[in-house]
mmCIF entry with sequence, helices, sheets and N, C-alpha, C, O atoms, coordinates in Angstrom:
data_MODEL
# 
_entry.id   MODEL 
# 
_entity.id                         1 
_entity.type                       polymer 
_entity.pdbx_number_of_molecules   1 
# 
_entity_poly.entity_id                      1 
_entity_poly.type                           'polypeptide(L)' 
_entity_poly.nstd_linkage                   no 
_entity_poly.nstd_monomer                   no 
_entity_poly.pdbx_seq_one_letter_code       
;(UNK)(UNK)(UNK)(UNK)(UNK)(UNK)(UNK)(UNK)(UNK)(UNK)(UNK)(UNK)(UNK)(UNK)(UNK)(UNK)
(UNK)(UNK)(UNK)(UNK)(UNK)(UNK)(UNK)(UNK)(UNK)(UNK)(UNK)(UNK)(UNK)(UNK)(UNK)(UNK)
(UNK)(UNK)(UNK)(UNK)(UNK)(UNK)(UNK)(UNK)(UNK)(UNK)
;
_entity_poly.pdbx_seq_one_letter_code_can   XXXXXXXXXXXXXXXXXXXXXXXXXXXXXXXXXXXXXXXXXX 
_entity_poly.pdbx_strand_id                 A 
# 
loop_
_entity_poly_seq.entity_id 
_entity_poly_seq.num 
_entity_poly_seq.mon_id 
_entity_poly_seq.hetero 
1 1  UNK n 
1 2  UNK n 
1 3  UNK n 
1 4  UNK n 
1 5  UNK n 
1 6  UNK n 
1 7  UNK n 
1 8  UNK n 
1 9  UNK n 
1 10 UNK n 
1 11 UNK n 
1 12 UNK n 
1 13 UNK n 
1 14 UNK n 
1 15 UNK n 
1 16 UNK n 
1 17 UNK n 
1 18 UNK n 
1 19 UNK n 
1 20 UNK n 
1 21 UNK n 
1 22 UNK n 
1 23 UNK n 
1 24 UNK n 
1 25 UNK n 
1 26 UNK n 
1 27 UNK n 
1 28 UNK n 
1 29 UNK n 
1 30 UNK n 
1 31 UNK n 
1 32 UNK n 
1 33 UNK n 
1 34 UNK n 
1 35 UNK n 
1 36 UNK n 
1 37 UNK n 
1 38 UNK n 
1 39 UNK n 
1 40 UNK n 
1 41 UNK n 
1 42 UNK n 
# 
_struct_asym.id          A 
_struct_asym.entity_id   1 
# 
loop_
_struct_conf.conf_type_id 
_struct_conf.id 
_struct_conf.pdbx_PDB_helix_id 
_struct_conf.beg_label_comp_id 
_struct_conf.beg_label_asym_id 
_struct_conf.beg_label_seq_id 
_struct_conf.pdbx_beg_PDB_ins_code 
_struct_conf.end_label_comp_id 
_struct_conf.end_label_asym_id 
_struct_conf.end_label_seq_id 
_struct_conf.pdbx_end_PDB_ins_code 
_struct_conf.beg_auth_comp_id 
_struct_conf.beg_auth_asym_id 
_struct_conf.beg_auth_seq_id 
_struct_conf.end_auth_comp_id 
_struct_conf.end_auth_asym_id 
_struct_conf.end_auth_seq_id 
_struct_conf.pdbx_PDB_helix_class 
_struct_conf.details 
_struct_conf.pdbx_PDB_helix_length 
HELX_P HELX_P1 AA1 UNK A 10 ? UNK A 24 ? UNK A 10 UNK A 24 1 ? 15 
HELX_P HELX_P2 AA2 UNK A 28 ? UNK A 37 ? UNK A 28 UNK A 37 1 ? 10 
# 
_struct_conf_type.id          HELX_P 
_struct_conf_type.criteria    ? 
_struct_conf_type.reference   ? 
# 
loop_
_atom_site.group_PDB 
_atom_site.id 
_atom_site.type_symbol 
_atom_site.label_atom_id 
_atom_site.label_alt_id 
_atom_site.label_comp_id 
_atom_site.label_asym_id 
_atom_site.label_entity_id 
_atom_site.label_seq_id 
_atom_site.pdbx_PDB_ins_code 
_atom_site.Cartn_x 
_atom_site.Cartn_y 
_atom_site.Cartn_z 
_atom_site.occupancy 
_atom_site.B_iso_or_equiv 
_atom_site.pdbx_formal_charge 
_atom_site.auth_seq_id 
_atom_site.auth_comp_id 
_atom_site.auth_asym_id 
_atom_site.auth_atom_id 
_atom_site.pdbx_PDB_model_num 
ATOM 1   N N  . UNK A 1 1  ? -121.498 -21.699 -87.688 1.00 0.00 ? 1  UNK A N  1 
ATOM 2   C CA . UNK A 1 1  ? -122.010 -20.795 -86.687 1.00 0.00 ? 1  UNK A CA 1 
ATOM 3   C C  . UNK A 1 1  ? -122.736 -21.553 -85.584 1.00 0.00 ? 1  UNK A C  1 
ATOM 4   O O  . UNK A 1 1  ? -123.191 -20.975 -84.597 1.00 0.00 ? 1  UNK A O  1 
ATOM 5   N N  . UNK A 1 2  ? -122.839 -22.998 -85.803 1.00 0.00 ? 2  UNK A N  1 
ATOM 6   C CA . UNK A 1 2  ? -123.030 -23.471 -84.725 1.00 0.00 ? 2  UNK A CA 1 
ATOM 7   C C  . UNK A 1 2  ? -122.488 -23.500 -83.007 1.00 0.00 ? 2  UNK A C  1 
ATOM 8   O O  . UNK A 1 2  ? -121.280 -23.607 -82.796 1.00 0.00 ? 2  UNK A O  1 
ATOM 9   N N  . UNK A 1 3  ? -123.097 -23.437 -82.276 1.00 0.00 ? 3  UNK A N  1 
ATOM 10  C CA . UNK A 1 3  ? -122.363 -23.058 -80.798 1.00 0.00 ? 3  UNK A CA 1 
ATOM 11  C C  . UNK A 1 3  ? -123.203 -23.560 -79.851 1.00 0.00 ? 3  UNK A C  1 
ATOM 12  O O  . UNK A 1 3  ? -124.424 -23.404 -79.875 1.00 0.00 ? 3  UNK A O  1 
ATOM 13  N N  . UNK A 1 4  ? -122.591 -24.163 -79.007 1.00 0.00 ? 4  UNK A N  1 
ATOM 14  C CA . UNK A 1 4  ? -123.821 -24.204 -77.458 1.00 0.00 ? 4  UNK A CA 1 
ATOM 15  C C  . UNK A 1 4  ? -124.223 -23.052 -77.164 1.00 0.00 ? 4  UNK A C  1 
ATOM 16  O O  . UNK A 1 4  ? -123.549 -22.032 -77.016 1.00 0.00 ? 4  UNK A O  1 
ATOM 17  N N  . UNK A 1 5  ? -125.696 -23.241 -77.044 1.00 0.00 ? 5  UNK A N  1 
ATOM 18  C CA . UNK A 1 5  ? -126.438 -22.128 -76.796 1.00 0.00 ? 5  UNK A CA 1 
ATOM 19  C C  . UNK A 1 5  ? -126.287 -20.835 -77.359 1.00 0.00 ? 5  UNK A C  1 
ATOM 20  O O  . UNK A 1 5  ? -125.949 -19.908 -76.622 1.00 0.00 ? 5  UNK A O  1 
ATOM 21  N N  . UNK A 1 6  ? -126.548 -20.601 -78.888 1.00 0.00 ? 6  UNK A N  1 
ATOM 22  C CA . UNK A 1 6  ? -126.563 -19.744 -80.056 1.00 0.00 ? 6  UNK A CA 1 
ATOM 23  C C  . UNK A 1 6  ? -127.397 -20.200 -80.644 1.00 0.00 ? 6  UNK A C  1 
ATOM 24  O O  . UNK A 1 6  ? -127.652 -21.368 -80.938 1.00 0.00 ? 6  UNK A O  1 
ATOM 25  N N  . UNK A 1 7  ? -127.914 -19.199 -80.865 1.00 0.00 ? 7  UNK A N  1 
ATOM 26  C CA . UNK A 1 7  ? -128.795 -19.256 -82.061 1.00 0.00 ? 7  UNK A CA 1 
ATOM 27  C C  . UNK A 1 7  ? -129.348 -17.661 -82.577 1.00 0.00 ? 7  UNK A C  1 
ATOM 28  O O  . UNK A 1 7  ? -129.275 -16.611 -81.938 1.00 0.00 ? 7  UNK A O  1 
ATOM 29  N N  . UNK A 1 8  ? -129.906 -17.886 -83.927 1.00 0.00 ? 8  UNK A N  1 
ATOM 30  C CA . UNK A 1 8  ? -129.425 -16.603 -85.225 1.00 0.00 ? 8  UNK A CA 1 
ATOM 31  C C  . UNK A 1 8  ? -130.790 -16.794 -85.722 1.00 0.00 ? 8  UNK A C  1 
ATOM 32  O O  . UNK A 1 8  ? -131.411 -17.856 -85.765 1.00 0.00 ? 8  UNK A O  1 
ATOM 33  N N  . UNK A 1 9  ? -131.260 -15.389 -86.171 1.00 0.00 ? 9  UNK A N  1 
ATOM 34  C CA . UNK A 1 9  ? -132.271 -15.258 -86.835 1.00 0.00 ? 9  UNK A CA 1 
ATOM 35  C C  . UNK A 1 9  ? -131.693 -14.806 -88.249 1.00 0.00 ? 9  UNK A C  1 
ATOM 36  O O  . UNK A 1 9  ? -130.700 -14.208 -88.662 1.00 0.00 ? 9  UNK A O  1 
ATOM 37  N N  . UNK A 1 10 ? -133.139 -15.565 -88.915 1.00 0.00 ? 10 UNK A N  1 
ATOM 38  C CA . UNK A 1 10 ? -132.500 -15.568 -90.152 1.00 0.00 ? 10 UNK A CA 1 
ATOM 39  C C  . UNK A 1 10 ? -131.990 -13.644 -90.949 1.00 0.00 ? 10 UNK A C  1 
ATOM 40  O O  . UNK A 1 10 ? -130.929 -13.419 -91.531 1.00 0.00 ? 10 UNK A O  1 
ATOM 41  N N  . UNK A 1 11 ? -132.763 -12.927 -90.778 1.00 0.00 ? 11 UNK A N  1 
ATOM 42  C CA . UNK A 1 11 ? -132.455 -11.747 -91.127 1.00 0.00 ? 11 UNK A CA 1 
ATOM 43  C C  . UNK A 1 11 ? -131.233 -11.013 -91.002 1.00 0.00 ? 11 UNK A C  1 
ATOM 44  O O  . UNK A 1 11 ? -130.852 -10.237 -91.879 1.00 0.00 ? 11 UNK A O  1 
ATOM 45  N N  . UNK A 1 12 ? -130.534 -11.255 -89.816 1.00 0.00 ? 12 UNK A N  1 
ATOM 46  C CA . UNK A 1 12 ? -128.987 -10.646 -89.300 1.00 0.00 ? 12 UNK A CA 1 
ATOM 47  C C  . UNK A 1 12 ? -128.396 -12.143 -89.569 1.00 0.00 ? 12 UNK A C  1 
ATOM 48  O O  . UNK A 1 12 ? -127.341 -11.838 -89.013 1.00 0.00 ? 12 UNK A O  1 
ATOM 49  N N  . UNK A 1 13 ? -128.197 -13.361 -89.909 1.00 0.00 ? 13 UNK A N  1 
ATOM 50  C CA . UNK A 1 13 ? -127.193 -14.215 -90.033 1.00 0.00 ? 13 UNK A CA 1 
ATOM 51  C C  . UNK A 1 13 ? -126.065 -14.084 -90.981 1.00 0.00 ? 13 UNK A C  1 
ATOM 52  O O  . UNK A 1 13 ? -124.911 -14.326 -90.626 1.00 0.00 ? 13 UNK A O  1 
ATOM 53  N N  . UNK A 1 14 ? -126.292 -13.804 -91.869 1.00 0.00 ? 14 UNK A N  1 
ATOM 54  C CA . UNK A 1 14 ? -125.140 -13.252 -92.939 1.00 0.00 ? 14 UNK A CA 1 
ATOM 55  C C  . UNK A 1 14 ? -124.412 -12.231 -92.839 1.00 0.00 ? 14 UNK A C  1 
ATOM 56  O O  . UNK A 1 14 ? -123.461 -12.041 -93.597 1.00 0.00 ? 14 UNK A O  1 
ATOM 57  N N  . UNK A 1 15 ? -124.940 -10.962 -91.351 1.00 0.00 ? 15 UNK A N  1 
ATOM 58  C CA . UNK A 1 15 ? -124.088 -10.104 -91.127 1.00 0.00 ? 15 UNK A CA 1 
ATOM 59  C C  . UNK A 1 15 ? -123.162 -10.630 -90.257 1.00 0.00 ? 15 UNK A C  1 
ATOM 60  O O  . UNK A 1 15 ? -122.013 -10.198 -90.350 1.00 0.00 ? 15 UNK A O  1 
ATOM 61  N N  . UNK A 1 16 ? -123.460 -11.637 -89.265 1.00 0.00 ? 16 UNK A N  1 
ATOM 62  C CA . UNK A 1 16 ? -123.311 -12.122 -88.220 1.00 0.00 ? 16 UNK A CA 1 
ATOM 63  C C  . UNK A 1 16 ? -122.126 -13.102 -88.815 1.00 0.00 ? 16 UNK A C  1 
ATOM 64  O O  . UNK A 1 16 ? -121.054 -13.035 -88.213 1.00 0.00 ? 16 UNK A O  1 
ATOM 65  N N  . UNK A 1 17 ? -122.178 -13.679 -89.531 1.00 0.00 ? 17 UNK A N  1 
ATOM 66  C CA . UNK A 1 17 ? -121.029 -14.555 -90.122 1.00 0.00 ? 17 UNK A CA 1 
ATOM 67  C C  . UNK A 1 17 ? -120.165 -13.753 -90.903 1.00 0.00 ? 17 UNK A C  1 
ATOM 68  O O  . UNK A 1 17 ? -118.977 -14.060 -90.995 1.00 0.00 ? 17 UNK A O  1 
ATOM 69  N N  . UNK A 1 18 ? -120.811 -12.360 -91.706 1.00 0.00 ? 18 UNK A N  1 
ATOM 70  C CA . UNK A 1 18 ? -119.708 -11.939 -91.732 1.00 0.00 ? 18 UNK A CA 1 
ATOM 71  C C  . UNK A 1 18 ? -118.243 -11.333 -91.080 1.00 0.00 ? 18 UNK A C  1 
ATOM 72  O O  . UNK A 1 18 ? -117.049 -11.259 -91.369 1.00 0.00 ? 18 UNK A O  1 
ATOM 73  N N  . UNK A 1 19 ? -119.433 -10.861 -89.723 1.00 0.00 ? 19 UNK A N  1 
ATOM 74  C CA . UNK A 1 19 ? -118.422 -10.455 -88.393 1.00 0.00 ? 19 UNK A CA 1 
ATOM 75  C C  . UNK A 1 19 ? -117.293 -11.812 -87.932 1.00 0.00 ? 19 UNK A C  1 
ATOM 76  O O  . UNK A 1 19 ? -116.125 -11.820 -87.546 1.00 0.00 ? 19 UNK A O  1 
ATOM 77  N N  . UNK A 1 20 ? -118.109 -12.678 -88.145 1.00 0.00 ? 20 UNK A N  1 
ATOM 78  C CA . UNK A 1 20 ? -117.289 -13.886 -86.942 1.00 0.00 ? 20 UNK A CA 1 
ATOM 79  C C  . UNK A 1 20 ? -116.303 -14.174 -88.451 1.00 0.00 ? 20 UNK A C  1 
ATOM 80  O O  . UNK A 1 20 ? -115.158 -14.494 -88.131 1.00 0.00 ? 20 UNK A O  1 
ATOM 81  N N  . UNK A 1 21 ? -116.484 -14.134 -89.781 1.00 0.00 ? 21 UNK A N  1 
ATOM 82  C CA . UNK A 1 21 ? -115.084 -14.527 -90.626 1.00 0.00 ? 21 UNK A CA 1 
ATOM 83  C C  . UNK A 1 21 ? -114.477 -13.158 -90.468 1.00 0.00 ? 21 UNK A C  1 
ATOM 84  O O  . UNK A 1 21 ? -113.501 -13.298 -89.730 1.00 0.00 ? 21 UNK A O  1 
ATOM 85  N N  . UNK A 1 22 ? -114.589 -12.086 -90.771 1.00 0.00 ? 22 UNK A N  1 
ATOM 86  C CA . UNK A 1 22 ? -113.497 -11.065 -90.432 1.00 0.00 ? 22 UNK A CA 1 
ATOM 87  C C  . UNK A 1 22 ? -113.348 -11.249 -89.011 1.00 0.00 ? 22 UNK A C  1 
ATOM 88  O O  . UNK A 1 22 ? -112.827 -10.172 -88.719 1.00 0.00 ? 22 UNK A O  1 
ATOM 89  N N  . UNK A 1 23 ? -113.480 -12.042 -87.665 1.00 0.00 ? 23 UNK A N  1 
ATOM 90  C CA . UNK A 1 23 ? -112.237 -12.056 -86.924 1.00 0.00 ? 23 UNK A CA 1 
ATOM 91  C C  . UNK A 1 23 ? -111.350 -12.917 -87.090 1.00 0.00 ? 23 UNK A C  1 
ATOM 92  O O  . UNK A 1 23 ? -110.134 -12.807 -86.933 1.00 0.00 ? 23 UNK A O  1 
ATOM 93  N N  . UNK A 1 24 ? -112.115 -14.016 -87.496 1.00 0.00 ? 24 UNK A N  1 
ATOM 94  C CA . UNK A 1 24 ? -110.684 -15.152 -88.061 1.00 0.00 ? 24 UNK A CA 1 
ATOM 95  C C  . UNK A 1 24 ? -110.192 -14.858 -88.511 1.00 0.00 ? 24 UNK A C  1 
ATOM 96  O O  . UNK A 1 24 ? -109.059 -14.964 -88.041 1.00 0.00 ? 24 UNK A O  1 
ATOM 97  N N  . UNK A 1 25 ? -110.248 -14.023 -90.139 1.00 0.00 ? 25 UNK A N  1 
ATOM 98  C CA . UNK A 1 25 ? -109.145 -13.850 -90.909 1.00 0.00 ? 25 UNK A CA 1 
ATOM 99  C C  . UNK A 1 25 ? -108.402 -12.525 -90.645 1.00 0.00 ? 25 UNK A C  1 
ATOM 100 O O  . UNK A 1 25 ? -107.665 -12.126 -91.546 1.00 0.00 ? 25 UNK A O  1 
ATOM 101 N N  . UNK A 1 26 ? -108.516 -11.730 -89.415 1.00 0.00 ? 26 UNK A N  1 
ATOM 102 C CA . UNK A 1 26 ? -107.632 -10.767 -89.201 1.00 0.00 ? 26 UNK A CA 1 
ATOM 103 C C  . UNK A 1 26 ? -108.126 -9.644  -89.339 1.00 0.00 ? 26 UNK A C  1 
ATOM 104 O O  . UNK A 1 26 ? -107.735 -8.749  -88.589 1.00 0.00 ? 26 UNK A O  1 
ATOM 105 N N  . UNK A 1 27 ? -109.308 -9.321  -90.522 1.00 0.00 ? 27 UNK A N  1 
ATOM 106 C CA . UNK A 1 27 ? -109.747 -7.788  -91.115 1.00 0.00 ? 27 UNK A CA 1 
ATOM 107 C C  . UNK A 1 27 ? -111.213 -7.322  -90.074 1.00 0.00 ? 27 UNK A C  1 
ATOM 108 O O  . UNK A 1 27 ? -112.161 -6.821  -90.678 1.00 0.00 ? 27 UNK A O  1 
ATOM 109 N N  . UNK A 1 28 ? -111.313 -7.487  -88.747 1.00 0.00 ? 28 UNK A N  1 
ATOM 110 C CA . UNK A 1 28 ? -112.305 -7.299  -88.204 1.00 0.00 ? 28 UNK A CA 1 
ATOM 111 C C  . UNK A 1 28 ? -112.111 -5.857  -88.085 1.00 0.00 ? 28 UNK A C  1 
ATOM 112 O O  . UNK A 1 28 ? -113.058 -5.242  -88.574 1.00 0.00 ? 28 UNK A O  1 
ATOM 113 N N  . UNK A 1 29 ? -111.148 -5.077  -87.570 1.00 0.00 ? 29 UNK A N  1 
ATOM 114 C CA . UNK A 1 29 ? -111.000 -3.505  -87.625 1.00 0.00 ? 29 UNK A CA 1 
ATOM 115 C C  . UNK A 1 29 ? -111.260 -2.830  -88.653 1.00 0.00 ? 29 UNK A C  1 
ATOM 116 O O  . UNK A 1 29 ? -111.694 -1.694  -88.463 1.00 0.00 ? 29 UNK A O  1 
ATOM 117 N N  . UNK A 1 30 ? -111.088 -3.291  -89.991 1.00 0.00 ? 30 UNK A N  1 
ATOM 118 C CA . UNK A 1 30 ? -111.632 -3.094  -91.357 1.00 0.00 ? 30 UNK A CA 1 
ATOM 119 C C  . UNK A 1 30 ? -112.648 -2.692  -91.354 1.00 0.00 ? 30 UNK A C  1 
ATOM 120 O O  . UNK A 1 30 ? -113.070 -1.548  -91.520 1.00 0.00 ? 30 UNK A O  1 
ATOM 121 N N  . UNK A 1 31 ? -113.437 -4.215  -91.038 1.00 0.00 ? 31 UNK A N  1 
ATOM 122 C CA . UNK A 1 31 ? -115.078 -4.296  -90.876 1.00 0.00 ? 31 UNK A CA 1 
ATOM 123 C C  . UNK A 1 31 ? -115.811 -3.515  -89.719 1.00 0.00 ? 31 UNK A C  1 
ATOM 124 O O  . UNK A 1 31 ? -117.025 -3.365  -89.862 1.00 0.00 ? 31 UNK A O  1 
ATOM 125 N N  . UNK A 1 32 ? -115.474 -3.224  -89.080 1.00 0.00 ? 32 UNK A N  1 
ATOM 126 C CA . UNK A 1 32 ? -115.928 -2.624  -88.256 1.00 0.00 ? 32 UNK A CA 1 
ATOM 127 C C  . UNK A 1 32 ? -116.024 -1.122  -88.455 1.00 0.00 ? 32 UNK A C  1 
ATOM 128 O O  . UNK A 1 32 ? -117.023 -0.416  -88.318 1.00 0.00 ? 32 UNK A O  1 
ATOM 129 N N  . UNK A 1 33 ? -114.349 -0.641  -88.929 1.00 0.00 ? 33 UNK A N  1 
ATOM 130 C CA . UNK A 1 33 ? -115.025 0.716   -89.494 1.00 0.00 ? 33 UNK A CA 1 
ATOM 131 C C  . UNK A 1 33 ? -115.644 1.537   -90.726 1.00 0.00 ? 33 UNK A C  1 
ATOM 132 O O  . UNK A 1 33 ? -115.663 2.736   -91.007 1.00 0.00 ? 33 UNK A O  1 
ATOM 133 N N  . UNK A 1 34 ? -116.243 0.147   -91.462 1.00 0.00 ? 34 UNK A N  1 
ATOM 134 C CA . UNK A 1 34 ? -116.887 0.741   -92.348 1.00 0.00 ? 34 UNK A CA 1 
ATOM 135 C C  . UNK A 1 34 ? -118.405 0.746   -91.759 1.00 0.00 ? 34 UNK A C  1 
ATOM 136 O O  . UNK A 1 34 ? -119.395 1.462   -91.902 1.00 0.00 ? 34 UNK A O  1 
ATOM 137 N N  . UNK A 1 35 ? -118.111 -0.294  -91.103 1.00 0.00 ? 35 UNK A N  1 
ATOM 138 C CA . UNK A 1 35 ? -119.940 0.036   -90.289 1.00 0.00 ? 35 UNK A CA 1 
ATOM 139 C C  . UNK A 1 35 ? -120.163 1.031   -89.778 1.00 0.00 ? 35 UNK A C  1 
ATOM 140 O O  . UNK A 1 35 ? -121.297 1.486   -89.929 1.00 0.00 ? 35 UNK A O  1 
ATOM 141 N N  . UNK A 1 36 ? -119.054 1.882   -88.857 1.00 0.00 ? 36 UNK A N  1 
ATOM 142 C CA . UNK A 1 36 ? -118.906 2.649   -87.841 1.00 0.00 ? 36 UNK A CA 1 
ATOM 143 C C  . UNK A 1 36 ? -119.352 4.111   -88.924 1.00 0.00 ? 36 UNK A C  1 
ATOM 144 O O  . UNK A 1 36 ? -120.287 4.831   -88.575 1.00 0.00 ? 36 UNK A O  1 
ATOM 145 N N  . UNK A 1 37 ? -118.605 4.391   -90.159 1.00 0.00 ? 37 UNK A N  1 
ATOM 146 C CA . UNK A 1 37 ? -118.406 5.350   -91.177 1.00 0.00 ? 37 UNK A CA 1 
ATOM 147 C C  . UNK A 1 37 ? -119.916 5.273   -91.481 1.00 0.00 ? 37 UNK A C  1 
ATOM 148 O O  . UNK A 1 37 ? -120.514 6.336   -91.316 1.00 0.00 ? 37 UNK A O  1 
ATOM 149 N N  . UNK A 1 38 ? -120.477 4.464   -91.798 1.00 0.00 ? 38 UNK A N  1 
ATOM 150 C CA . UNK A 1 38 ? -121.873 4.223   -92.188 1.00 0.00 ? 38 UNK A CA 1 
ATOM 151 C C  . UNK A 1 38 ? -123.455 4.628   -91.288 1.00 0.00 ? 38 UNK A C  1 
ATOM 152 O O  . UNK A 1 38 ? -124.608 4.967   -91.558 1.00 0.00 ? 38 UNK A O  1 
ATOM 153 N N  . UNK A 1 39 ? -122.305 4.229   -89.674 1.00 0.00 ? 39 UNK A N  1 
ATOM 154 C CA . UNK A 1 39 ? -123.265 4.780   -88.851 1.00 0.00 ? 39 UNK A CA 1 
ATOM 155 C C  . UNK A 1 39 ? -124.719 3.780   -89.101 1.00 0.00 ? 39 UNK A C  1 
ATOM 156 O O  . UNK A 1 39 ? -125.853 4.255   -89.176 1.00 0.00 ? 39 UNK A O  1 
ATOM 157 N N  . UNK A 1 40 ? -124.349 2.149   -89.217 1.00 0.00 ? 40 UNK A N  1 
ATOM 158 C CA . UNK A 1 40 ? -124.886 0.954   -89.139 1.00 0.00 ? 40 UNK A CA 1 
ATOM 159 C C  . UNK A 1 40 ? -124.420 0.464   -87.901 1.00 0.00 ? 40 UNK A C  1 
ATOM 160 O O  . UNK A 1 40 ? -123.375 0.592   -87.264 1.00 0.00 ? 40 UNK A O  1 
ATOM 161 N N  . UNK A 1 41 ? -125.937 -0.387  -87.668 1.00 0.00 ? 41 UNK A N  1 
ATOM 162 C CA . UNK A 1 41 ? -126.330 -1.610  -86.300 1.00 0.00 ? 41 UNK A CA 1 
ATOM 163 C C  . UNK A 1 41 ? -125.062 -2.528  -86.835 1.00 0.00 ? 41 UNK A C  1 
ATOM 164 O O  . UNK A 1 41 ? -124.594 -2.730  -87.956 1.00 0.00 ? 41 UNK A O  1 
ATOM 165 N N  . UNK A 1 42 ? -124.689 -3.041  -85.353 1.00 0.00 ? 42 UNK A N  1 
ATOM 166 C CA . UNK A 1 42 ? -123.639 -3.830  -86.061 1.00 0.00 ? 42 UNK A CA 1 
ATOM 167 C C  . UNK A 1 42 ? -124.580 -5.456  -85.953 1.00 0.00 ? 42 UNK A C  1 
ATOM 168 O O  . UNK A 1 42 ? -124.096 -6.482  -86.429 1.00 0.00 ? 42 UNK A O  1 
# 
């Protein structure tokens, strides 16, 4: 999760990596609408 000019607090980082591996591996629409169903901060 390193990046020029990024940086992550520790509390949201594990959601935050979970977002950025579901776009690599394809299932980000997945992930997204279970957040959406949940009516969760993304």
């Amino acid at each position: 999760m390193k990046r020029s000019g990024a940086w992550w607090v520790k509390e949201t980082g594990n959601e935050m990596l979970g977002i950025r591996c579901a776009i690599y591996n394809g299932t980000y629409g997945k992930v997204f609408d279970k957040y959406k169903k949940a009516q969760m901060p993304l």
